[in-house]
N, C-alpha and C positions, 0 to 999 in steps of 0.2 A: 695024574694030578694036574690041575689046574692051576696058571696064578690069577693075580688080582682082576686083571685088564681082559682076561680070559672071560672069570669069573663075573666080572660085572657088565659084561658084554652081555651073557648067557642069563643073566637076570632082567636087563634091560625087554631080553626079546618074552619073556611072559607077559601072556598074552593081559593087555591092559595096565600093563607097568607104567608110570612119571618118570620114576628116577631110582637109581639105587643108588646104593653106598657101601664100603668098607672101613668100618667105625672102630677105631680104639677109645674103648671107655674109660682107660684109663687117662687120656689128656682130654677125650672128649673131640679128637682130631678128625675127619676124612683123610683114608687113605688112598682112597682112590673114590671118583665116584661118575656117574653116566645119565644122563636126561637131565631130568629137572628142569633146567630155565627159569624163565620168568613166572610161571607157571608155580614153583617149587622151589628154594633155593636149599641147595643140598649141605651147604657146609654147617648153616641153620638149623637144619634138621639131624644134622650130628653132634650137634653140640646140643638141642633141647635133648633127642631122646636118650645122651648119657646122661641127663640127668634122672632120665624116666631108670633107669636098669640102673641106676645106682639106688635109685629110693629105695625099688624093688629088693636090689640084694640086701641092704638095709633092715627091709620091712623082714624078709624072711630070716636075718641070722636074729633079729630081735624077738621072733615067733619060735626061734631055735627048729623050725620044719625041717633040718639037715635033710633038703632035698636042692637040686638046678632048675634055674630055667632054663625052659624046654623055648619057646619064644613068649615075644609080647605084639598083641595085637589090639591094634586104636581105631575105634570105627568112627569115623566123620560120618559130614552129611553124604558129600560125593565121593568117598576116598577110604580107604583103606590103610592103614601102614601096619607093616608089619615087622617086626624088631626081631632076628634068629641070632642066637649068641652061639658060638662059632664052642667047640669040644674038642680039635685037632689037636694033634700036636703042634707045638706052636703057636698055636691060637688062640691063646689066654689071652683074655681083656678084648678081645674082638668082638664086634659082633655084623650081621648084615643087614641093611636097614633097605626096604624095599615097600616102594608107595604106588600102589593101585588105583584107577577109575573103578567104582564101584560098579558103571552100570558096563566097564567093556570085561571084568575079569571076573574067573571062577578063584573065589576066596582059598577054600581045599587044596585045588587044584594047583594055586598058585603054593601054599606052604610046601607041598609036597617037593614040587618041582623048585623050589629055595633049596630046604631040606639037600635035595641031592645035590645042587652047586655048591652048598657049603661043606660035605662033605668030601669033594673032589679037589677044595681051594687049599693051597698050597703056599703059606706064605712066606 
């Protein structure tokens, strides 16, 4: 098992990552985060995309689909972000927010390899 600083270590290095983060949507907080810069500011981007995955759970208990998200992905012009909402124990209201160079990263390749960090994260 992994923690935070492990875990966003291990996502920073896929290949064509910005920035990641560890997002509680419920204050809408970073609880850790790695890259970004000037380039990306990450606390910004945790606080819009709780907005996004709130609409989301929103939209779905109003549709009554009684299914989860599995993640959420935003495609820009040069950029990728990808939103995985964390299933641990422990990890209610979490989610991992990780932002791509479209032309340095493999999209797939890159959920996959989330996927298994967030499965290892330990909070």
């Amino acid at each position: 098992m992994a923690n935070t600083e492990t875990s966003l270590k291990e996502a920073a290095s896929i290949e064509g990552a910005i920035g990641a983060a560890l997002v509680d949507y419920t204050s809408g907080m970073a609880l850790g985060t790695i890259g970004g810069g000037k380039e990306l500011d990450l606390n910004v981007a945790a606080a819009g995309n709780t907005d996004v995955v709130r609409a989301k759970v929103r939209a779905m208990e109003m549709l009554g689909l009684g299914d989860e998200i599995e993640d959420i992905l935003i495609t820009l012009g040069r950029q990728y972000h990808l939103i995985l909402l964390l299933r641990a124990q422990g990890t209610n209201g979490l989610f991992m927010y990780l932002a791509l160079d479209k032309e340095r990263s493999n999209l797939a390749m890159a959920r996959h390899q989330l996927k298994k960090i967030a499965n290892a994260l330990q909070v």
